[in-house]
MARDRENFI-382600 format. One record per residue: residue number from 1; residue in three letters; chain; x, y, z of N, C-alpha, C in turn. Coordinates in steps of 0.02 Angstrom, whole numbers, plus 50000, padded with zeros to 5 digits. Each point is the difference from the previous one (the first is absolute). Layout:
MARDRENFI-382600
{i NUM, aa ala, ch A, nx X, ny Y, nz Z, cax X, cay Y, caz Z, cx X, cy Y, cz Z} $
...
//
This chain:
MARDRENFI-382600
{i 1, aa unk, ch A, nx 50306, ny 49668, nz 52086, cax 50050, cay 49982, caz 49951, cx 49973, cy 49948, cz 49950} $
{i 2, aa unk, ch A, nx 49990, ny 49951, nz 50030, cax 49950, cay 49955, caz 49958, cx 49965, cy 50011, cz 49939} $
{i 3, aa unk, ch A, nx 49941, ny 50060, nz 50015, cax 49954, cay 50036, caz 49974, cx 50037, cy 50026, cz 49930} $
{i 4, aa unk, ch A, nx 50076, ny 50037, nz 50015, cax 50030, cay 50032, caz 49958, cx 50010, cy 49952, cz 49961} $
{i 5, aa unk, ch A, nx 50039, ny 49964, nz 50005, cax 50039, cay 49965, caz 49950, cx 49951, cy 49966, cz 49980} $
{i 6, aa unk, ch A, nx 49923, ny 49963, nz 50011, cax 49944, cay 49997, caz 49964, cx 49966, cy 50041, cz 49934} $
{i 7, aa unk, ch A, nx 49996, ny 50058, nz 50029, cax 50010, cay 50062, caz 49936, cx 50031, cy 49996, cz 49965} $
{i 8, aa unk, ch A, nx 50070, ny 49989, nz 50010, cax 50053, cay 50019, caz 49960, cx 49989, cy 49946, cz 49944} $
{i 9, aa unk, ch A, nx 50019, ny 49927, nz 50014, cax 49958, cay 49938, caz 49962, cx 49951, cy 50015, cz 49963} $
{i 10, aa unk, ch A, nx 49931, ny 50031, nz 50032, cax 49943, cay 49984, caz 49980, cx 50005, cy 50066, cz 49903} $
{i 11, aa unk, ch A, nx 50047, ny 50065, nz 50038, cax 50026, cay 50028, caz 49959, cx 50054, cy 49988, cz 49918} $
{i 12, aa unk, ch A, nx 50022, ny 49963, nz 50044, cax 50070, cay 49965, caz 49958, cx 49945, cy 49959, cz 49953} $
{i 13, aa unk, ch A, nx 49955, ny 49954, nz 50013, cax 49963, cay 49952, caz 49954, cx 49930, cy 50039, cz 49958} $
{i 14, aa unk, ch A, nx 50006, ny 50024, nz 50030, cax 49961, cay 50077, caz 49951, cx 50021, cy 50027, cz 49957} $
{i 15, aa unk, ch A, nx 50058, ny 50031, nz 49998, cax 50052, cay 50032, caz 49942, cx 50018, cy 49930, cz 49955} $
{i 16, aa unk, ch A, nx 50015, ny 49953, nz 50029, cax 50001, cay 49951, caz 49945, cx 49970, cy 49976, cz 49961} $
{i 17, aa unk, ch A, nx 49912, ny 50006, nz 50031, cax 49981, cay 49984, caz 49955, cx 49973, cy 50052, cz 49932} $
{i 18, aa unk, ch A, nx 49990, ny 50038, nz 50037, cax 50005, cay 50068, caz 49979, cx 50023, cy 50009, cz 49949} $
{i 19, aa unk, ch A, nx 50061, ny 49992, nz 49991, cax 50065, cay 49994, caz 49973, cx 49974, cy 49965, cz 49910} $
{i 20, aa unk, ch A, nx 49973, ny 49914, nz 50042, cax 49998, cay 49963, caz 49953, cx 49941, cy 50012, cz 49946} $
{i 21, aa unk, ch A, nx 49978, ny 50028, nz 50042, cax 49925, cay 50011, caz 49937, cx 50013, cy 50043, cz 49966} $
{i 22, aa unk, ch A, nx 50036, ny 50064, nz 50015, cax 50024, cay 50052, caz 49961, cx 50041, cy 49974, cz 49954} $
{i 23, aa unk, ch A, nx 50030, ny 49932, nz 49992, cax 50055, cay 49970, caz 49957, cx 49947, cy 49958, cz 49963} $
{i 24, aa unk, ch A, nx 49955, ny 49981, nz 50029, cax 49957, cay 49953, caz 49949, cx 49962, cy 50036, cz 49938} $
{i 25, aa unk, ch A, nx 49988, ny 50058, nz 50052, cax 49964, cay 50068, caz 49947, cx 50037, cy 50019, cz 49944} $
{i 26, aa unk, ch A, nx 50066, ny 50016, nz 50008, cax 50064, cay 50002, caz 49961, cx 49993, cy 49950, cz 49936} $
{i 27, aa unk, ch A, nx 50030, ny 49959, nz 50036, cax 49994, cay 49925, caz 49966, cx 49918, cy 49989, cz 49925} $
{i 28, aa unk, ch A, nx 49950, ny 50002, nz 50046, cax 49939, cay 49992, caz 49942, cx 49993, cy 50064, cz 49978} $
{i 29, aa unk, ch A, nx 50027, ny 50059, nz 50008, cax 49985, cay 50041, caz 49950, cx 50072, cy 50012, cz 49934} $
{i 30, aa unk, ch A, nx 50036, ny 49962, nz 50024, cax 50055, cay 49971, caz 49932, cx 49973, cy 49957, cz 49981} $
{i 31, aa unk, ch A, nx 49959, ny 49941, nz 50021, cax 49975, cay 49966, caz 49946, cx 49964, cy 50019, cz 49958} $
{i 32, aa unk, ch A, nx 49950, ny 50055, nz 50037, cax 49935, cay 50031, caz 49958, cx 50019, cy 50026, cz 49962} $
{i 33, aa unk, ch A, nx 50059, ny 50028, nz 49996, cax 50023, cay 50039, caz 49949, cx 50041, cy 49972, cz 49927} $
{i 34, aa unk, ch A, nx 50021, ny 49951, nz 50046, cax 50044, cay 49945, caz 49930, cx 49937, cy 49965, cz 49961} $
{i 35, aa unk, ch A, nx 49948, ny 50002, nz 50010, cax 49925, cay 49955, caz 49980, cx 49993, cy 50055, cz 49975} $
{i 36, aa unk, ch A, nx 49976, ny 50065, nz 50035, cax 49982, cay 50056, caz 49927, cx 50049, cy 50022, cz 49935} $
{i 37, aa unk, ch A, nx 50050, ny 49994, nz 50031, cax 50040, cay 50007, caz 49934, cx 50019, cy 49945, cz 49949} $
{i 38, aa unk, ch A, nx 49997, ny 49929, nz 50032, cax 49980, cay 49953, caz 49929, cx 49947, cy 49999, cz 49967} $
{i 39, aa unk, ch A, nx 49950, ny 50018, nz 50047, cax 49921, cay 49995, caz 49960, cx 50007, cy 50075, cz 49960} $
{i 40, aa unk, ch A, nx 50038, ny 50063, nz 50019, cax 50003, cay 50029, caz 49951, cx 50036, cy 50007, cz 49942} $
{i 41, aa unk, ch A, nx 50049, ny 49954, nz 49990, cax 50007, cay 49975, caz 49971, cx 49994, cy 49965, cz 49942} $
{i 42, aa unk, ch A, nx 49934, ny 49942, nz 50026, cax 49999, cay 49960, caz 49950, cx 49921, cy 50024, cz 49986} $
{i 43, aa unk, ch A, nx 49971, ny 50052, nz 50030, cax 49952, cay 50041, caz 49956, cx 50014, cy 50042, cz 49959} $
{i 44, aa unk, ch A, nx 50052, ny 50009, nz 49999, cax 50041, cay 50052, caz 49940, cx 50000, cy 49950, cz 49921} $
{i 45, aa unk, ch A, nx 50038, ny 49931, nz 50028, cax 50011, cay 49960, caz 49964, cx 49943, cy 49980, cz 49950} $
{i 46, aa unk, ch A, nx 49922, ny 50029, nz 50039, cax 49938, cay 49965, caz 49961, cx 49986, cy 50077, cz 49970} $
{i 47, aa unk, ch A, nx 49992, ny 49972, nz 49922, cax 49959, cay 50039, caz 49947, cx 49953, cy 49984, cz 49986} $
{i 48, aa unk, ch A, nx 49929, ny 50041, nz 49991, cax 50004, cay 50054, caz 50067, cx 50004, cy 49983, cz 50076} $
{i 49, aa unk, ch A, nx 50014, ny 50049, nz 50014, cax 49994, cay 49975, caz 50107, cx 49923, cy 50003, cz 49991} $
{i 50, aa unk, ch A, nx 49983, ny 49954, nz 50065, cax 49936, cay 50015, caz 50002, cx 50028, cy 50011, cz 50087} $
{i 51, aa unk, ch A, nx 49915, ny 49997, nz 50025, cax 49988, cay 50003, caz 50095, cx 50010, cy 49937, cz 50020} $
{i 52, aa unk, ch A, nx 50046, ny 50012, nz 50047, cax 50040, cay 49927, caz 50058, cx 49978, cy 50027, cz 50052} $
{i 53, aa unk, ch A, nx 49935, ny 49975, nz 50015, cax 49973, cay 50043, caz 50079, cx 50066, cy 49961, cz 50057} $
{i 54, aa unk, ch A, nx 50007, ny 49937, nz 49991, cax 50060, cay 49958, caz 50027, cx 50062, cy 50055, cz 50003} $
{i 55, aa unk, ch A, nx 50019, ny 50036, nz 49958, cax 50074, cay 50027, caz 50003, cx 49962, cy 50079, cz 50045} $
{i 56, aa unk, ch A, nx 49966, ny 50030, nz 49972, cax 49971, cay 50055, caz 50050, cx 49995, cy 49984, cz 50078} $
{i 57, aa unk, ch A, nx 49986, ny 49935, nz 50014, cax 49978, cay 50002, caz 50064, cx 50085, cy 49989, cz 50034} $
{i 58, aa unk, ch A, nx 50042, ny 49978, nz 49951, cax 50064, cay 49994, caz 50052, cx 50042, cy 50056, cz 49990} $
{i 59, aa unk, ch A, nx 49972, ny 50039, nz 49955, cax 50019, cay 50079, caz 49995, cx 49958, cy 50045, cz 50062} $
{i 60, aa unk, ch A, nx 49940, ny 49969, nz 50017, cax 49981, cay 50034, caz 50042, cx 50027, cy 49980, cz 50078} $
{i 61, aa unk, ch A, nx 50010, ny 49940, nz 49982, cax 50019, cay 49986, caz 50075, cx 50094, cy 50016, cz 50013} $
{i 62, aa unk, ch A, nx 50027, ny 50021, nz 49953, cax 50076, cay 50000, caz 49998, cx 49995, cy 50081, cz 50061} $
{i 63, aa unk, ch A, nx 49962, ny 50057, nz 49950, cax 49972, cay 50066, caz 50022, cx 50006, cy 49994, cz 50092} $
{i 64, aa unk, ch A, nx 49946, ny 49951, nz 49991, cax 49975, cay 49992, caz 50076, cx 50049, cy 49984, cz 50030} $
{i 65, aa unk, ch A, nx 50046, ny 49971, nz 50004, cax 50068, cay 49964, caz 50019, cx 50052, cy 50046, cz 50001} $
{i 66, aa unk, ch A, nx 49996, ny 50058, nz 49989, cax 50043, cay 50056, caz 50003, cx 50002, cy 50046, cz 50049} $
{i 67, aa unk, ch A, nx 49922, ny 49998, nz 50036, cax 49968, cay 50022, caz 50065, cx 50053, cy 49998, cz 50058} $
{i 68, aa unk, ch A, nx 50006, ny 49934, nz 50028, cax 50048, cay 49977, caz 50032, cx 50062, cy 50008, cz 50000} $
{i 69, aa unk, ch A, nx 50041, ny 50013, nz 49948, cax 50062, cay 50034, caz 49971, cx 50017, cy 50055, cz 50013} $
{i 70, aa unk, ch A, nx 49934, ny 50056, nz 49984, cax 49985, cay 50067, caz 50038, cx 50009, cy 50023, cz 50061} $
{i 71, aa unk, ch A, nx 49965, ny 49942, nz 50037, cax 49999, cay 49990, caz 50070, cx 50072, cy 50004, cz 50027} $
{i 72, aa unk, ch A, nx 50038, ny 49946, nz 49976, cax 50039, cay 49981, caz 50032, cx 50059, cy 50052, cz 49963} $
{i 73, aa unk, ch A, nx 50007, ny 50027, nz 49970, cax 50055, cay 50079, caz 49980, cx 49962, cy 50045, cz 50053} $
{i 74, aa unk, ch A, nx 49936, ny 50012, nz 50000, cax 49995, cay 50041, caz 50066, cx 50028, cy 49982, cz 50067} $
{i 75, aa unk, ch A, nx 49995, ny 49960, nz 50009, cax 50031, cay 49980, caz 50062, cx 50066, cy 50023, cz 49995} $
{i 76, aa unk, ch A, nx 50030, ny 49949, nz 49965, cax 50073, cay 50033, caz 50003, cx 50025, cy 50072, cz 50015} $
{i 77, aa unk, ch A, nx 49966, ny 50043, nz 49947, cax 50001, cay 50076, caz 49971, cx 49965, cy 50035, cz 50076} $
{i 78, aa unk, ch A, nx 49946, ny 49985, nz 50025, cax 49960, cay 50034, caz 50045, cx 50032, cy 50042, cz 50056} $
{i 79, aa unk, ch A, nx 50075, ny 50027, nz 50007, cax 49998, cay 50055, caz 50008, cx 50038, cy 50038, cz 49994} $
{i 80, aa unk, ch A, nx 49987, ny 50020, nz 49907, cax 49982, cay 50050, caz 49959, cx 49907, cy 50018, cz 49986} $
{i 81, aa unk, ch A, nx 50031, ny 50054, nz 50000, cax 49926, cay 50057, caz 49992, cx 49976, cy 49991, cz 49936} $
{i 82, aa unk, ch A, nx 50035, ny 49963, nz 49959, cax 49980, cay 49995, caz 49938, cx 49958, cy 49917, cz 49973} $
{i 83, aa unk, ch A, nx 50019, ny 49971, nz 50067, cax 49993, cay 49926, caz 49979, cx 49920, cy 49982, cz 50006} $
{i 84, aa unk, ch A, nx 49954, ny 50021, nz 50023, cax 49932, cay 50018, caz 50015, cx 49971, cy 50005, cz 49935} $
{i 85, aa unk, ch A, nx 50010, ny 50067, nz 49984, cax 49967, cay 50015, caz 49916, cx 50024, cy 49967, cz 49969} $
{i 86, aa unk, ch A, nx 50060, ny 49981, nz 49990, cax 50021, cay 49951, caz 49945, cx 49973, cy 49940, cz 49985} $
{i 87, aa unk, ch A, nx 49991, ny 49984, nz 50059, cax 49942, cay 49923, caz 50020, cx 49948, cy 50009, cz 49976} $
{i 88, aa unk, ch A, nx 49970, ny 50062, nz 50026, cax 49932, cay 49995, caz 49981, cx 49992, cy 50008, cz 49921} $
{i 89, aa unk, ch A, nx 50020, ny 50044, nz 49974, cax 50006, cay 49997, caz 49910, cx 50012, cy 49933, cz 49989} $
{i 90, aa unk, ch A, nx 50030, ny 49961, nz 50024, cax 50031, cay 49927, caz 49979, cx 49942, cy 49964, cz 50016} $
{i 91, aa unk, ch A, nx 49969, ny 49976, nz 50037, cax 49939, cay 49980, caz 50022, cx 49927, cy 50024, cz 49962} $
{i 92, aa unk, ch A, nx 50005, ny 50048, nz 49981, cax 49935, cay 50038, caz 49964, cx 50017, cy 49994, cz 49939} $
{i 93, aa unk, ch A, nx 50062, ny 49996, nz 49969, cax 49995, cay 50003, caz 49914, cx 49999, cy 49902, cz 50013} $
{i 94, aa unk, ch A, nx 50029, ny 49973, nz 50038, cax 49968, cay 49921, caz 50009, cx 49930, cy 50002, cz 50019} $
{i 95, aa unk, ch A, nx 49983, ny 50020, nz 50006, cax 49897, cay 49969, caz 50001, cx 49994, cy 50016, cz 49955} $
{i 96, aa unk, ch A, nx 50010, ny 50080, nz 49969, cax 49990, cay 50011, caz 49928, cx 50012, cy 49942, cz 49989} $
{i 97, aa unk, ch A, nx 50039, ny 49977, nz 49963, cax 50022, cay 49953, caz 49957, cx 49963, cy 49931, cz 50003} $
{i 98, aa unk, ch A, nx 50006, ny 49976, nz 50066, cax 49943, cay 49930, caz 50032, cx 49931, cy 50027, cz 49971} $
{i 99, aa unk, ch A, nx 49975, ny 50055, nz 50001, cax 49925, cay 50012, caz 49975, cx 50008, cy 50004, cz 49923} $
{i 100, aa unk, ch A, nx 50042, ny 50038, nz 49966, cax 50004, cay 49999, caz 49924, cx 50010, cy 49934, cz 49994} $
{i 101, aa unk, ch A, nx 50034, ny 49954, nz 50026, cax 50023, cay 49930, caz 49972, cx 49920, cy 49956, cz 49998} $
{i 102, aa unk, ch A, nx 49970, ny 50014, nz 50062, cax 49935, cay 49946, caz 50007, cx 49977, cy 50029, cz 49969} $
{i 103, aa unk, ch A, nx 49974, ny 50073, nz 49943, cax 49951, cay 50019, caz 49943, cx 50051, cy 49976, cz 49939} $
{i 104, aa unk, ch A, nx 50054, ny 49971, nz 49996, cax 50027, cay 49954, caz 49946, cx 49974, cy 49926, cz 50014} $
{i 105, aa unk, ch A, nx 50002, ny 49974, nz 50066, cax 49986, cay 49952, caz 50001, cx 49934, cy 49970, cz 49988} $
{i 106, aa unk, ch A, nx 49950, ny 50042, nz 50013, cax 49918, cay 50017, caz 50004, cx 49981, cy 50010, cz 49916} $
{i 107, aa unk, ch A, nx 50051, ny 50048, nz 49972, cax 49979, cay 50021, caz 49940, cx 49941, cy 50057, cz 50000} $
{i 108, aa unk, ch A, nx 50016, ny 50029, nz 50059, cax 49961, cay 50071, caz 50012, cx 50033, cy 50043, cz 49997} $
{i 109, aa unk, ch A, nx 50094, ny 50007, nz 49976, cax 50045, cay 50036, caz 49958, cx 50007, cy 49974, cz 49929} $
{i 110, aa unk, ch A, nx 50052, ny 50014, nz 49961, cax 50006, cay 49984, caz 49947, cx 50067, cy 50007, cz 50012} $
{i 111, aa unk, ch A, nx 50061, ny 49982, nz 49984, cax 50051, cay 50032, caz 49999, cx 50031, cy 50050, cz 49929} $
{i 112, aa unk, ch A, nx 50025, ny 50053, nz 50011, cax 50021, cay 50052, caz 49972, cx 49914, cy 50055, cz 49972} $
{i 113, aa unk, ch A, nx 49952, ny 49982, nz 50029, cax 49943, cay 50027, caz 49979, cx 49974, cy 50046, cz 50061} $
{i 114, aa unk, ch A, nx 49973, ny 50051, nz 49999, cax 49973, cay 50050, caz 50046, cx 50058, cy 50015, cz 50046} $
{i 115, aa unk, ch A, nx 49974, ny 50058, nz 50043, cax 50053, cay 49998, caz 50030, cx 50048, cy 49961, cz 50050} $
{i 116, aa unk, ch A, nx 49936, ny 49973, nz 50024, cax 50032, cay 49933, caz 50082, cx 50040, cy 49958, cz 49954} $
{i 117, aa unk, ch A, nx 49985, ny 49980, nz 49932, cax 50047, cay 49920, caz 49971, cx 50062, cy 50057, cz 49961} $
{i 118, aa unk, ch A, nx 50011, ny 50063, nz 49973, cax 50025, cay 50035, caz 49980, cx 50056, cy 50041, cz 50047} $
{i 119, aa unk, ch A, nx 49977, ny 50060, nz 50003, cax 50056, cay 50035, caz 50037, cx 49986, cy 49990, cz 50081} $
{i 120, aa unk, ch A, nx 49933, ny 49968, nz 50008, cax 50023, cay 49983, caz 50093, cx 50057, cy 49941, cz 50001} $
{i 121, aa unk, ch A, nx 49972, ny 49963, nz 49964, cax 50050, cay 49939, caz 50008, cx 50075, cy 50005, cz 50001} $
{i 122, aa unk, ch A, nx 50041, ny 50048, nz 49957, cax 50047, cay 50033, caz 49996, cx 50007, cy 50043, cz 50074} $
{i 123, aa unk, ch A, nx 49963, ny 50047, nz 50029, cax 50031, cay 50025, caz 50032, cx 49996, cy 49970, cz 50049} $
{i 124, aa unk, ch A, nx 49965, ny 49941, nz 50035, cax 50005, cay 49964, caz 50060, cx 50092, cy 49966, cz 49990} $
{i 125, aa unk, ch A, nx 49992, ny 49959, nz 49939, cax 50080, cay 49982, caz 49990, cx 50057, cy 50032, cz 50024} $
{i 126, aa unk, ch A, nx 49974, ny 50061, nz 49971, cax 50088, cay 50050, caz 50017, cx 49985, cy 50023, cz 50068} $
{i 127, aa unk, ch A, nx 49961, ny 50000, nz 50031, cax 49975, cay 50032, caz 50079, cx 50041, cy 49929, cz 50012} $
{i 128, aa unk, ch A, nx 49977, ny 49945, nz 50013, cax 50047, cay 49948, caz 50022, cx 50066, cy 50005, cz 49998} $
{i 129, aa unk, ch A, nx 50025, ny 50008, nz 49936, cax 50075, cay 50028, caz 49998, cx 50028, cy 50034, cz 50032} $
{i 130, aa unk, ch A, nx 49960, ny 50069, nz 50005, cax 50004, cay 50013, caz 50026, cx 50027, cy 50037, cz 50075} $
{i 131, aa unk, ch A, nx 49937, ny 49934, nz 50031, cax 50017, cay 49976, caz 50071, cx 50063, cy 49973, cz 50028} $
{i 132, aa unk, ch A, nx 50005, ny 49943, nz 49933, cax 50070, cay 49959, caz 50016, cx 50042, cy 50041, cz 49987} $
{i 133, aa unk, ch A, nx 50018, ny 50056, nz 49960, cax 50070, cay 50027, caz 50007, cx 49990, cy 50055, cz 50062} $
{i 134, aa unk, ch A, nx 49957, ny 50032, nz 50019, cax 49984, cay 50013, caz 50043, cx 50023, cy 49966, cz 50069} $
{i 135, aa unk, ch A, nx 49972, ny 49983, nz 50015, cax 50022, cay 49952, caz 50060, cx 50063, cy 49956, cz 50001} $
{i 136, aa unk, ch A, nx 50046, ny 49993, nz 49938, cax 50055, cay 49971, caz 50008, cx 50045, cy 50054, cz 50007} $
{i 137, aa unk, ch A, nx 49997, ny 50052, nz 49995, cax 50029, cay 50067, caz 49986, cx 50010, cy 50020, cz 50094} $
{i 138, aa unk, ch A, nx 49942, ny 49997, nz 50030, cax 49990, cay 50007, caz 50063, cx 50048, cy 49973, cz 50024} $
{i 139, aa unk, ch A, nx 49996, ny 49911, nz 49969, cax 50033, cay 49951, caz 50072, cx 50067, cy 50004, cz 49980} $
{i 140, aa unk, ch A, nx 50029, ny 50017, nz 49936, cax 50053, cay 50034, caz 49979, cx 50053, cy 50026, cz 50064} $
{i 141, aa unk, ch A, nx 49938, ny 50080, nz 50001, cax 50033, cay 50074, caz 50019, cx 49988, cy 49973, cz 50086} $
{i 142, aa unk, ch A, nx 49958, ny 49961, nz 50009, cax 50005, cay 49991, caz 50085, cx 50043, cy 49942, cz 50032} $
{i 143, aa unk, ch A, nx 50040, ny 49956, nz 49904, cax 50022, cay 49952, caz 50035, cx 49968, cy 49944, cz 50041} $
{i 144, aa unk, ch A, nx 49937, ny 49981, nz 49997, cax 49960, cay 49948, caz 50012, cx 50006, cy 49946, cz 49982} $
{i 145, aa unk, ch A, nx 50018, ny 50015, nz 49931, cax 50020, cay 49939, caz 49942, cx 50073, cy 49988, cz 49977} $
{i 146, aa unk, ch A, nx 50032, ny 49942, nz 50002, cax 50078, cay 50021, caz 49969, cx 49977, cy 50020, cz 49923} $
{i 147, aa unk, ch A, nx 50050, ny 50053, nz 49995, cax 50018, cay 50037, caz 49942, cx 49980, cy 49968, cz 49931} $
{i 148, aa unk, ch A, nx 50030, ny 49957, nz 50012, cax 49979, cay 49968, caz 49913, cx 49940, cy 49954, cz 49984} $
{i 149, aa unk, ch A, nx 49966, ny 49987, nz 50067, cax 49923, cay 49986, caz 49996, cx 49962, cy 50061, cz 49984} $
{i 150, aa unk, ch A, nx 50015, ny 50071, nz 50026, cax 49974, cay 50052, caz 49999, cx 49999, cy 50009, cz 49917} $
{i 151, aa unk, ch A, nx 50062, ny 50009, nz 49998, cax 50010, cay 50021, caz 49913, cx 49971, cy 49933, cz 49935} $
{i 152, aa unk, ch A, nx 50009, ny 49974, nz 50011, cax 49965, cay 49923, caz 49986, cx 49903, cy 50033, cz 49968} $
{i 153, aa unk, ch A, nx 50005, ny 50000, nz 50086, cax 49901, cay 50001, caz 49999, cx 50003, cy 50075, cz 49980} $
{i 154, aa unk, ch A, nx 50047, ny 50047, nz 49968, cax 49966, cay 50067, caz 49956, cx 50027, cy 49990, cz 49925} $
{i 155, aa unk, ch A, nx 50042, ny 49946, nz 49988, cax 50001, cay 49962, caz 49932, cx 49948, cy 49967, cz 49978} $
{i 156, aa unk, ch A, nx 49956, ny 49971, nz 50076, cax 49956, cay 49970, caz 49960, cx 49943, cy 50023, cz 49968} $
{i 157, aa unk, ch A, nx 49986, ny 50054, nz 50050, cax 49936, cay 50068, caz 49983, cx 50025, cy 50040, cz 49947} $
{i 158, aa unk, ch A, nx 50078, ny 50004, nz 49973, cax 50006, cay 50021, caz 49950, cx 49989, cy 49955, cz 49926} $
{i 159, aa unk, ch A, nx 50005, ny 49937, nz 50018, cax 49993, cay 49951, caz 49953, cx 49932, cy 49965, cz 50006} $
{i 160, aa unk, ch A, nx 49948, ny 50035, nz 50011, cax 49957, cay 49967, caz 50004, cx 49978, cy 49956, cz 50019} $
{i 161, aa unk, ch A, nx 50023, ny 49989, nz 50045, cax 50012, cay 49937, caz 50058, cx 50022, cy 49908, cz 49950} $
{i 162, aa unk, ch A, nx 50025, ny 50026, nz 49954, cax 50044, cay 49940, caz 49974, cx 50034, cy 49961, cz 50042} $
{i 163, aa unk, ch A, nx 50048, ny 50028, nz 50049, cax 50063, cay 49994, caz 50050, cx 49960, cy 49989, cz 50058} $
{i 164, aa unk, ch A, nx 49924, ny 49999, nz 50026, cax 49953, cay 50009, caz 50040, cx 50027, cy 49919, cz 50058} $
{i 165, aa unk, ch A, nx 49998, ny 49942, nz 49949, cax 50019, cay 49917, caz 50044, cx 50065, cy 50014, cz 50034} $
{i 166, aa unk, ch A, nx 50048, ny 50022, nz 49956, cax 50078, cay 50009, caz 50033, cx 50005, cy 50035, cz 50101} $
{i 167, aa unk, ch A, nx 49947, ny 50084, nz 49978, cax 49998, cay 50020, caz 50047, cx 49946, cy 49978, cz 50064} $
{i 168, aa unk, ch A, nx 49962, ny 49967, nz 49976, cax 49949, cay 49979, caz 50071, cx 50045, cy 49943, cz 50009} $
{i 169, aa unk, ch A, nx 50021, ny 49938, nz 49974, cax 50008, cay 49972, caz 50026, cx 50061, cy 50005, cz 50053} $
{i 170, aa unk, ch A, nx 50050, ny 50057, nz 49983, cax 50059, cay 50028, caz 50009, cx 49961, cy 50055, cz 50090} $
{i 171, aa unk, ch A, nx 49955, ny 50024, nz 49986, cax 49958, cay 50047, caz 50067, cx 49987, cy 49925, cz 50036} $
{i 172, aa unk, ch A, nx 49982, ny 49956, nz 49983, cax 49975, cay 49936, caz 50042, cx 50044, cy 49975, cz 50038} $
{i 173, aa unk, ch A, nx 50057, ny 49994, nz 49950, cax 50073, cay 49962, caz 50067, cx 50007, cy 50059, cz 50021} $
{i 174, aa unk, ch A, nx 50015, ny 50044, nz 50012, cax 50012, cay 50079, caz 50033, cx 49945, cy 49999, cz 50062} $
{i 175, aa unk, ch A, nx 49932, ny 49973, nz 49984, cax 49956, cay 49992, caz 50068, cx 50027, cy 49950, cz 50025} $
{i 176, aa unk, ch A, nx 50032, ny 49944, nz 49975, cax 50007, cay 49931, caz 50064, cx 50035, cy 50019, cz 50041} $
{i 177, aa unk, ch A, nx 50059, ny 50069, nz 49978, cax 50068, cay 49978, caz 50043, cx 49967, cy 50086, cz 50058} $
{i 178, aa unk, ch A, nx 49944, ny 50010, nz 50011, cax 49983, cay 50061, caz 50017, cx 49973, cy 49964, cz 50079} $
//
């Protein structure tokens, strides 16, 4: 008996923390994302833009920070037959993107030039989109997610992830109370 309720603990403080890092992940990839969108921003603002290897790298690391996000809709979603591939497209048009971002950051892309700074760059984007309406669509139809987080996170893949802070941070309290 002992033994059990040791497990059970040793279990219980596992999922928590578990829990918490998946919320921290949450958490810094809304920041990463509120940092790429001021710095894109106020590179818009400069005539001409020039290269902010600085704003690329938190564009690259926002990408990377989406990984985890993936992860954690699979989980939820994981069992549907669909939640697998969906991940994996979600995960693969994200490295895409982490690798196109470090040949912006490197300056071994160009952006809007050849194809990787051109139309790859584009289609890793909407593959992300993708993913997210994808996978919110899932936790939707399986009910994983309450309803209006679901519909939320395929507003946001429809909006280009504008609405993107509202809904992670909104999936984050949805993990505490899990």
């Amino acid at each position: 008996m002992a033994n059990e309720e040791k497990n059970e603990k040793y279990v219980t403080e596992l999922a928590r923390r578990t829990t918490t890092a998946w919320r921290v992940s949450i958490y810094a990839s809304v920041v990463l994302w509120l940092a790429a969108i001021g710095g894109n921003v106020a590179l818009f603002a400069v005539h001409p833009a020039r290269h902010w290897p600085l704003l690329e790298t938190v564009e690259t690391l926002q990408v990377a920070s989406l990984i985890p996000v993936a992860l954690i809709l699979h989980a939820l979603n994981r069992r549907s037959a669909l939640s697998l591939p969906v991940t994996a497209l979600g995960v693969a048009a994200m490295l895409a993107g982490v690798a196109i971002d470090i040949g912006f950051v490197t300056e071994l892309v160009t952006y809007g030039k050849g194809f990787i700074g051109g139309p790859g760059f584009y289609i890793y984007e909407v593959l992300v989109l993708v993913w997210l309406l994808a996978a919110n669509v899932l936790a939707w139809r399986a009910d994983t997610l309450p309803r209006g987080l679901a519909l939320l996170g395929m507003a946001t893949a429809g909006t280009a992830t504008l609405l993107y802070p509202l809904w992670a941070i909104w999936l984050s309290r949805v993990l505490r109370h899990e």
